[in-house]
C-alpha positions in Angstrom: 0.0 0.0 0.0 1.1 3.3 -0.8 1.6 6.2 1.4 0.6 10.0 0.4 3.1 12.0 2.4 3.1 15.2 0.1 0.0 16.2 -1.8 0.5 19.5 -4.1 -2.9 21.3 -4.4 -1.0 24.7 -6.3 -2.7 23.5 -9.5 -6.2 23.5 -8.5 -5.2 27.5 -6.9 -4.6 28.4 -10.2 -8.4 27.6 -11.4 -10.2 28.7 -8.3 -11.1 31.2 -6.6 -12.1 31.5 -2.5 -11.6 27.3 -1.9 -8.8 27.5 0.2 -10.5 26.8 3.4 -11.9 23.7 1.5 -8.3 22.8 0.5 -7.0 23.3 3.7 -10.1 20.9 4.9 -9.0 18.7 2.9 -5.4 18.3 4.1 -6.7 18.4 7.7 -8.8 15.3 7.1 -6.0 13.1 5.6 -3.5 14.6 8.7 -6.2 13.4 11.0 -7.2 10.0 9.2 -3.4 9.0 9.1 -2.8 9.9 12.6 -6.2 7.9 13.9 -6.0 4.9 14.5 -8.7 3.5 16.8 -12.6 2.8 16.2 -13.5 3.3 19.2 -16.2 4.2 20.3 -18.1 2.6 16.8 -20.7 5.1 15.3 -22.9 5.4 12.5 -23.6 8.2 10.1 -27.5 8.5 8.8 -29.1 10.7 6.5 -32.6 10.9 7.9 -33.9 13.2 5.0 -33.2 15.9 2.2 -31.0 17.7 4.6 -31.0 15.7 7.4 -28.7 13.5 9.2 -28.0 11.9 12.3 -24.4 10.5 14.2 -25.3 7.5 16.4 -22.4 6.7 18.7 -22.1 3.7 21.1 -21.7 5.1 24.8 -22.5 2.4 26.6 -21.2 2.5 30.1 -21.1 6.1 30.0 -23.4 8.0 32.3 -25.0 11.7 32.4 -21.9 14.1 32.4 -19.5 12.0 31.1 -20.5 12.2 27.7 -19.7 15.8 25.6 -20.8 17.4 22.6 -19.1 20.7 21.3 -18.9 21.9 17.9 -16.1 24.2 17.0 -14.9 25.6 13.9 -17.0 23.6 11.9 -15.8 20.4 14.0 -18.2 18.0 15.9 -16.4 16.4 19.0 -17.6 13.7 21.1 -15.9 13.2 24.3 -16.5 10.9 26.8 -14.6 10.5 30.1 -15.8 7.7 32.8 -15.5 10.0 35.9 -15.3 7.0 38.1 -15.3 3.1 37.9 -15.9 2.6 41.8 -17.8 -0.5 42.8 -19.2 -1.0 45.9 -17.6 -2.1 48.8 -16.7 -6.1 48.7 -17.3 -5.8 44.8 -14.5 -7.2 42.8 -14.3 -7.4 38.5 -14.1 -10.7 37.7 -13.7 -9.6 34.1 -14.5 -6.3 32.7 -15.3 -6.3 29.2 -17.4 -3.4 28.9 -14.9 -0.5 27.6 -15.2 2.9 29.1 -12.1 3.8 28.1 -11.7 7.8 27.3 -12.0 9.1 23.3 -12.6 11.8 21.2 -14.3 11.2 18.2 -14.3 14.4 15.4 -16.2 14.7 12.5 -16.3 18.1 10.1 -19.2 19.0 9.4 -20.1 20.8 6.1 -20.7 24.7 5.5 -23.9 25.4 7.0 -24.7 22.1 8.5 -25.9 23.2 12.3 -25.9 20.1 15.6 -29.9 20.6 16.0 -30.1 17.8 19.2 -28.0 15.4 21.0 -30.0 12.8 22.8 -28.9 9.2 25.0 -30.8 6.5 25.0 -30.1 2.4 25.3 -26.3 3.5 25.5 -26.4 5.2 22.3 -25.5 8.7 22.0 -27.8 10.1 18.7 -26.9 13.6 17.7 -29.2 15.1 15.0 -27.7 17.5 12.5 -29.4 19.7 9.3 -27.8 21.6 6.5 -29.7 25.0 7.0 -28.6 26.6 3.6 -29.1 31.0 4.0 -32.1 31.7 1.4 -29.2 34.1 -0.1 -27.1 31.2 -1.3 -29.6 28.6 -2.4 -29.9 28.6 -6.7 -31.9 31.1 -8.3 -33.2 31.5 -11.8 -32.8 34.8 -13.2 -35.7 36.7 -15.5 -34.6 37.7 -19.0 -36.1 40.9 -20.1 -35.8 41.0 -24.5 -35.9 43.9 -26.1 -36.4 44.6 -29.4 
């Protein structure tokens, strides 16, 4: 398998104007692929509708407060943090398969895409998103006025 360790974008600068910040998106998401390397916790990515979608991660184990949702800089991030594994006293893990090890799961989110909910149920975390596109930038057909 081969490795990308340079990529040189200059040729598509030549041909385009304002896409930078979707160049430099780009770049970001192959630093941050190459540098991941755990699936954990597992998720799912759903498109409920037209504009729609929804990110179902698996938090089991978790509890209220351990569990984040931020979105920054057109970044989603899931944290979750077990604030304490104590058992009660005389308790013992025999075996503890259930992982509630820390992560941090990211996930860009496309221009104008907003987090509408975040909701935990049966020890999955579902947070609901929607592309909310300004009235000013959706496609618009323009009159033709002919003169003779």
């Amino acid at each position: 398998m081969t490795k990308i360790t340079t990529l040189d974008l200059s040729p598509f600068y030549r041909n385009s104007i304002g896409v930078d910040k979707l160049f430099d998106r780009m770049m970001h998401q192959i630093d941050t692929a190459a540098a991941s390397t755990t699936n954990y916790p597992p998720y799912n990515i759903v498109k409920t509708g037209d504009t729609t979608y929804s990110i179902e991660v698996a938090v089991a184990g978790f509890t209220e407060g351990e569990v984040t949702v931020n979105v920054n800089e057109g970044q989603l991030i899931i944290t979750g943090e077990k604030l304490s594994t104590d058992l009660p006293e005389g308790h013992l893990y025999e075996h503890q398969g259930i992982s509630a090890r820390r992560f941090i799961r990211t996930f860009t989110l496309a221009d104008y895409v907003e987090v509408t909910n975040a909701v935990s149920r049966d020890g999955i975390l579902t947070v609901s998103l929607e592309r909310q596109v300004p009235e000013a930038l959706l496609p618009k057909t323009i009159a033709i006025t002919y003169t003779k």
